[in-house]
C-alpha positions, 0 to 999 in steps of 0.5 A: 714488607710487600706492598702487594700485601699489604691491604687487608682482607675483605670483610665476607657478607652473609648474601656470600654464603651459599644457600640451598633455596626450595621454591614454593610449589604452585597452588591448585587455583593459580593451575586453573587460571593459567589454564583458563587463560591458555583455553581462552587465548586458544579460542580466540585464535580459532575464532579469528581463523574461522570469520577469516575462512568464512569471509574467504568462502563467501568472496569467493562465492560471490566472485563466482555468482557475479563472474557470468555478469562480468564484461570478460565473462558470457551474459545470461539473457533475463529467462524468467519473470516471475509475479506476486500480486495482491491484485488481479494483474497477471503475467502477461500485463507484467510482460507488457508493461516492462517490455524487456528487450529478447536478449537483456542480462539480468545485471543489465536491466535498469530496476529503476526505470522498470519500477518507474513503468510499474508505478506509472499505470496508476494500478500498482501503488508500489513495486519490489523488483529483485534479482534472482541469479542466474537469470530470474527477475521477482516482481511483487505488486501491492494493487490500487482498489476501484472504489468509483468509475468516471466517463471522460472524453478525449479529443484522440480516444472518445469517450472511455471509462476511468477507475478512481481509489481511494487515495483519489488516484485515476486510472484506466485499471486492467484484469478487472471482471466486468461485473465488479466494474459495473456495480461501481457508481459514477463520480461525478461534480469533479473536474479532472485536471492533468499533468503530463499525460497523466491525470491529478488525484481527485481530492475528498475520496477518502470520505466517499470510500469510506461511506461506500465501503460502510453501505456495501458491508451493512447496506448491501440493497441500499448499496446495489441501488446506487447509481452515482456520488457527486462531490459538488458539495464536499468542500463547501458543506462537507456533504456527499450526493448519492444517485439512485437509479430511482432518481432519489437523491440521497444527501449525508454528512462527512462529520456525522456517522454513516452508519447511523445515517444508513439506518434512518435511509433504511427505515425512511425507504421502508415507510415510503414504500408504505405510501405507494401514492406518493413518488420519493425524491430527496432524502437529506441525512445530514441534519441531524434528528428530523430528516427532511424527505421530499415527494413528487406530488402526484399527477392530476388526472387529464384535464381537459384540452381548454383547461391549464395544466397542473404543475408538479413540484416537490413536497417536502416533509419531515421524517423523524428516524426511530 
């Protein structure tokens, strides 16, 4: 017997046999997600290919813009200045005031510094420089408004006349028509204080613009006759003092509403005038129901020259608003 045959057959499995396998056709919703898939990823490769094509344009843009600034590149001087304004300050004040060396590139000009010089007039209470390549600088101003003019004495100037806003900032303002400053009153009862070679806000004139604003909108020929406000009694008794060029002193009340206080001024000048003999001095608006009115007595006739003369002083009487 040959050992070598000696072992027996191996047994067959079925996995042995040979089979014909169909595989299962692919259904019409797996088609469309698959599709959808292949258009999505499309998208986003475009996508990216374009933020990068666009990113590149842009650098390349700005590289360009920003090549005349550049050390090894030719400087263009500042060409052009160009002003926005709500106000009355025109283009030879901003020239003036920013005094931009002949010959200074645009990338070269502090905006800063040249903010700092727009700012520093008291006028302009807020600047926006921008840059506009190749070689314009944009200025837009936002302006202070003058509600009251003070007179003050400097040792080197004299005498010259400040304008005060609302927020109580004093300056010496510019581009204004005369005939607008002149019609303003004129502070008084303050004292003004520097700081550097500037002067500190006055204090309270929000109050005081406010009645003025009141007067000038629904009191116009109440308003044309005023001469001066005086803050002497602001802080102390919340009280404001109108001077008027027929020396009647007019006194109102921060707390109490100045249109109604404008009214009863109205009616109380309309009676005085009713009483030709007697001369109106004082009307006080800020004590409520009865206002208090004082007249100037009138003049005695001419004494004779042995006889003492009279002597004259307020008369003070109630008036009582309708």
């Amino acid at each position: 017997m040959n050992p070598l045959n000696s072992q027996p057959p191996s047994t067959r499995h079925w996995k042995d046999i040979p089979q014909q396998v169909r595989h299962r056709a692919m259904s019409s919703g797996g088609r469309r997600r698959v599709l959808l898939g292949v258009l999505k990823t499309a998208a986003i490769i475009g996508t990216l290919a374009a933020l990068a094509w666009g990113g590149a344009g842009v650098a390349a843009a700005l590289h360009e813009e920003a090549g005349p600034a550049s050390p090894s590149g030719p400087a263009v001087p500042l060409h052009d200045l160009v002003l926005v304004t709500d106000g009355v300050l025109d283009q030879a004040w901003l020239a003036r005031t920013l005094a931009v060396p002949k010959g200074t590139s645009l990338m070269a000009l502090d905006l800063f510094q040249l903010r700092t010089r727009l700012l520093a007039s008291g006028q302009v209470r807020a600047a926006t420089l921008t840059r506009n390549f190749p070689a314009t600088l944009a200025v837009t101003l936002t302006e202070r408004l003058p509600v009251v003019r003070l007179q003050v004495q400097d040792a080197a100037d004299g005498p010259r006349t400040l304008l005060v806003a609302r927020d109580g900032t004093v300056y010496a303002g510019s581009g204004y028509d005369p005939q607008l400053t002149e019609t303003l009153p004129w502070l008084a009862g303050v004292k003004l204080q520097r700081q550097g070679g500037a002067f500190l806000p006055v204090a309270g004139m929000e109050p005081v613009a406010d009645l003025l604003a009141k007067a000038k909108l629904e009191a116009e020929p109440l308003y044309a006759a005023w001469r001066s406000v005086s803050l002497a009694r602001l802080e102390s008794d919340g009280e404001i003092e109108v001077g008027t060029k027929d020396a009647i002193k007019l006194i109102f009340a921060t707390n109490e509403d100045f249109f109604r206080q404008l009214a009863n001024l109205d009616a109380i000048l309309d009676a005085a005038r009713a009483q030709p003999e007697k001369v109106l001095r004082e009307v006080n608006l800020a004590v409520g129901g009865q206002v208090p009115v004082a007249f100037d007595r009138p003049g005695p006739p001419v004494p004779p020259p042995t006889a003492a003369p009279a002597s004259k002083g307020p008369l003070f009487t109630g008036f009582n608003p309708p």
